[in-house]
Backbone bond lengths (Angstrom), bond angles and torsions (degrees), N, CA, C in turn:
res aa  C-N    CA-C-N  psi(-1)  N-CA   C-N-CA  omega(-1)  CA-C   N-CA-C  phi
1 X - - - 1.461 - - 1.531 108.55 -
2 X 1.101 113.36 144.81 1.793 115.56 -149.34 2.009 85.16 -83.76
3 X 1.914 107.73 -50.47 1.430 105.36 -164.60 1.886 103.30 -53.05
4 X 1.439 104.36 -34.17 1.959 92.91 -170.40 1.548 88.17 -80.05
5 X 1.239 142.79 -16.91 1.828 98.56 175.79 1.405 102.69 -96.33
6 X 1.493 129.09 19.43 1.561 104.67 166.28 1.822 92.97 -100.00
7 X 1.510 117.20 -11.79 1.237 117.19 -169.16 1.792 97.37 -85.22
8 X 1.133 123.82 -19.66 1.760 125.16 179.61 1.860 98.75 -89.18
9 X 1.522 121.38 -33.89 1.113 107.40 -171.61 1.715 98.12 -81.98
10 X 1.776 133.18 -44.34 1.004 98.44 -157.46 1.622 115.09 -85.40
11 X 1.229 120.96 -0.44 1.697 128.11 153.06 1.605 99.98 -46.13
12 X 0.743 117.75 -87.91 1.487 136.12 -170.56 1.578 108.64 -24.38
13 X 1.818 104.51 -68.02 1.726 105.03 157.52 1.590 106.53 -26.35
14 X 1.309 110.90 -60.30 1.514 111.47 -149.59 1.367 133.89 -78.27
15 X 1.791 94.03 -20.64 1.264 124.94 -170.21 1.497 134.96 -135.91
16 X 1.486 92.83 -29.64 1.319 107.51 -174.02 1.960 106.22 60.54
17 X 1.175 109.62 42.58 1.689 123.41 176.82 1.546 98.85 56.27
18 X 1.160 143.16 21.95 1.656 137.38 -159.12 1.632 87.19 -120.74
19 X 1.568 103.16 111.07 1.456 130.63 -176.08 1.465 106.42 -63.95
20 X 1.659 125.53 -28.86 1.473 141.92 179.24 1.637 101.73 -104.48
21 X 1.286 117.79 24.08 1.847 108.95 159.17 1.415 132.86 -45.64
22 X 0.854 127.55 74.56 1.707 120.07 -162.65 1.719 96.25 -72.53
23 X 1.551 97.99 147.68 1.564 113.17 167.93 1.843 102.04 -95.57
24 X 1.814 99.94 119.67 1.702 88.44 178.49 1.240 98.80 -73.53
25 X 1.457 141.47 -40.77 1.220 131.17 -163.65 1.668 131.01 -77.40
26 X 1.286 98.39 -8.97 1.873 117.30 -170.29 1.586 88.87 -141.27
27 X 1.561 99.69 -175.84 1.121 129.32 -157.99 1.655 93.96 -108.41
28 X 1.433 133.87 -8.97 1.413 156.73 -166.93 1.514 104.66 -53.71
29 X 1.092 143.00 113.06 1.749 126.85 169.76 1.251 105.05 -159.89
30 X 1.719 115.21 175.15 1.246 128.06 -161.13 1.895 111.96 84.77
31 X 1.383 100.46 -158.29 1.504 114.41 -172.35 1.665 124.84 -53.51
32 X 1.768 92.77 -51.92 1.371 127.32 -171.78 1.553 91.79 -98.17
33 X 1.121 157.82 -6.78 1.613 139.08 -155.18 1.311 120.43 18.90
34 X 1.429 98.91 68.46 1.526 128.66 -167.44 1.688 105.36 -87.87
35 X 1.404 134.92 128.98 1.591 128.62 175.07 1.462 94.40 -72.28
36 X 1.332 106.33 178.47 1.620 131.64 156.80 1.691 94.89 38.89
37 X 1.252 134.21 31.98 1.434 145.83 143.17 1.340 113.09 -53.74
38 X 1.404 144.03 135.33 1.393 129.33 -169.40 1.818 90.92 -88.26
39 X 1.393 109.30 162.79 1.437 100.37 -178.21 1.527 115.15 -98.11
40 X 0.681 131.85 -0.55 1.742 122.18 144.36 1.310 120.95 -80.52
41 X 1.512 130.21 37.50 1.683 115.00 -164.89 1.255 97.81 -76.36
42 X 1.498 114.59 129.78 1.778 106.28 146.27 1.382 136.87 -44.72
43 X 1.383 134.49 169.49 1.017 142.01 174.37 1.794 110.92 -36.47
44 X 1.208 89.22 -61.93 1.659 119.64 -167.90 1.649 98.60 -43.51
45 X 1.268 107.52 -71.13 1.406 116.97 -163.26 1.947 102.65 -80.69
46 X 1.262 132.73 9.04 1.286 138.82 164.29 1.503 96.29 -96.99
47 X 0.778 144.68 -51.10 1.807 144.70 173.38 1.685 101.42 -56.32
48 X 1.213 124.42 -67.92 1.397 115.29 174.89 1.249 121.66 -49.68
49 X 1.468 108.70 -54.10 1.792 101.68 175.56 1.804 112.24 -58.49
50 X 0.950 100.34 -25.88 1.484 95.93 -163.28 1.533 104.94 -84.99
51 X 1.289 114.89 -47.05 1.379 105.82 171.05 1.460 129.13 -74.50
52 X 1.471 124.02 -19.45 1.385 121.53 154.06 1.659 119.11 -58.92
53 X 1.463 117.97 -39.51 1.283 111.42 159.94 1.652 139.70 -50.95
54 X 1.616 95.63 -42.84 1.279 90.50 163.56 1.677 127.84 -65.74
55 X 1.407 102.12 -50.33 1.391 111.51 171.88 1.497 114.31 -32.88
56 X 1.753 111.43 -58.11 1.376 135.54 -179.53 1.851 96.92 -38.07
57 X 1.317 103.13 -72.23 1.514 122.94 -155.89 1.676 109.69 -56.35
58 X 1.516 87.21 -57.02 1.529 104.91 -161.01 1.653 139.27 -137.86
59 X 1.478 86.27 20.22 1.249 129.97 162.26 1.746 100.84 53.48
60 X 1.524 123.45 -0.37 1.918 100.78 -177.57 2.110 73.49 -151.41
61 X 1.603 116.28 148.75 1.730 103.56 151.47 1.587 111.38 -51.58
62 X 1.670 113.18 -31.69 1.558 87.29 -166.28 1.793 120.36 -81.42
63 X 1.515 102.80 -11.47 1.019 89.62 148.42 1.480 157.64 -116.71
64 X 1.783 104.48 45.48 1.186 155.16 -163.49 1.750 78.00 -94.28
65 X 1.478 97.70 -73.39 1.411 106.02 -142.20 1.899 101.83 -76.61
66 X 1.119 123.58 11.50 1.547 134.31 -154.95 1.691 74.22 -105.82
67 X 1.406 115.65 -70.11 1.431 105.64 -168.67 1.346 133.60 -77.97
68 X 1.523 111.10 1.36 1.260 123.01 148.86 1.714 127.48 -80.96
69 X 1.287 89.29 -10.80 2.073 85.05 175.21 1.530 94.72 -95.16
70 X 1.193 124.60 -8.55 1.517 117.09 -168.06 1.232 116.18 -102.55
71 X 1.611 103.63 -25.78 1.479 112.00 -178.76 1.307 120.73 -137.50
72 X 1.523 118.47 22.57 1.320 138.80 171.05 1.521 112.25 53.77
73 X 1.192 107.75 28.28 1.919 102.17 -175.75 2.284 95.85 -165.09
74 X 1.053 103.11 131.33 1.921 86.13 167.68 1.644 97.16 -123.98
């Protein structure tokens, strides 16, 4: 399915799949390098936030991940 490999690549950009990714430059961390994420989120609630955001933002991951190769941040 084309949406899960732009949804495996832009994790991966973001995270490299590591649920404890810290952003050195922002406050951004976890899967998605999500802000205002509490910092212990589980798995569970890093997949929900993250995919309602995209949905929210940018309605498909691939085009999540279109404006992150273009503009280094979604």
């Amino acid at each position: 399915n084309t949406q899960w490999r732009c949804l495996d690549a832009l994790i991966y950009r973001e995270s490299r799949w590591n649920p404890h990714a810290q952003n050195a430059r922002s406050s951004a961390h976890g899967l998605f390098q999500l802000l205002n994420l509490p910092k212990r989120s589980n798995l569970d609630t890093q997949w929900q936030r993250g995919i309602r955001y995209i949905q929210h933002r940018y309605g498909t991951p691939c085009n999540a991940l279109q404006h992150s190769l273009k503009l280094g941040w979604y």
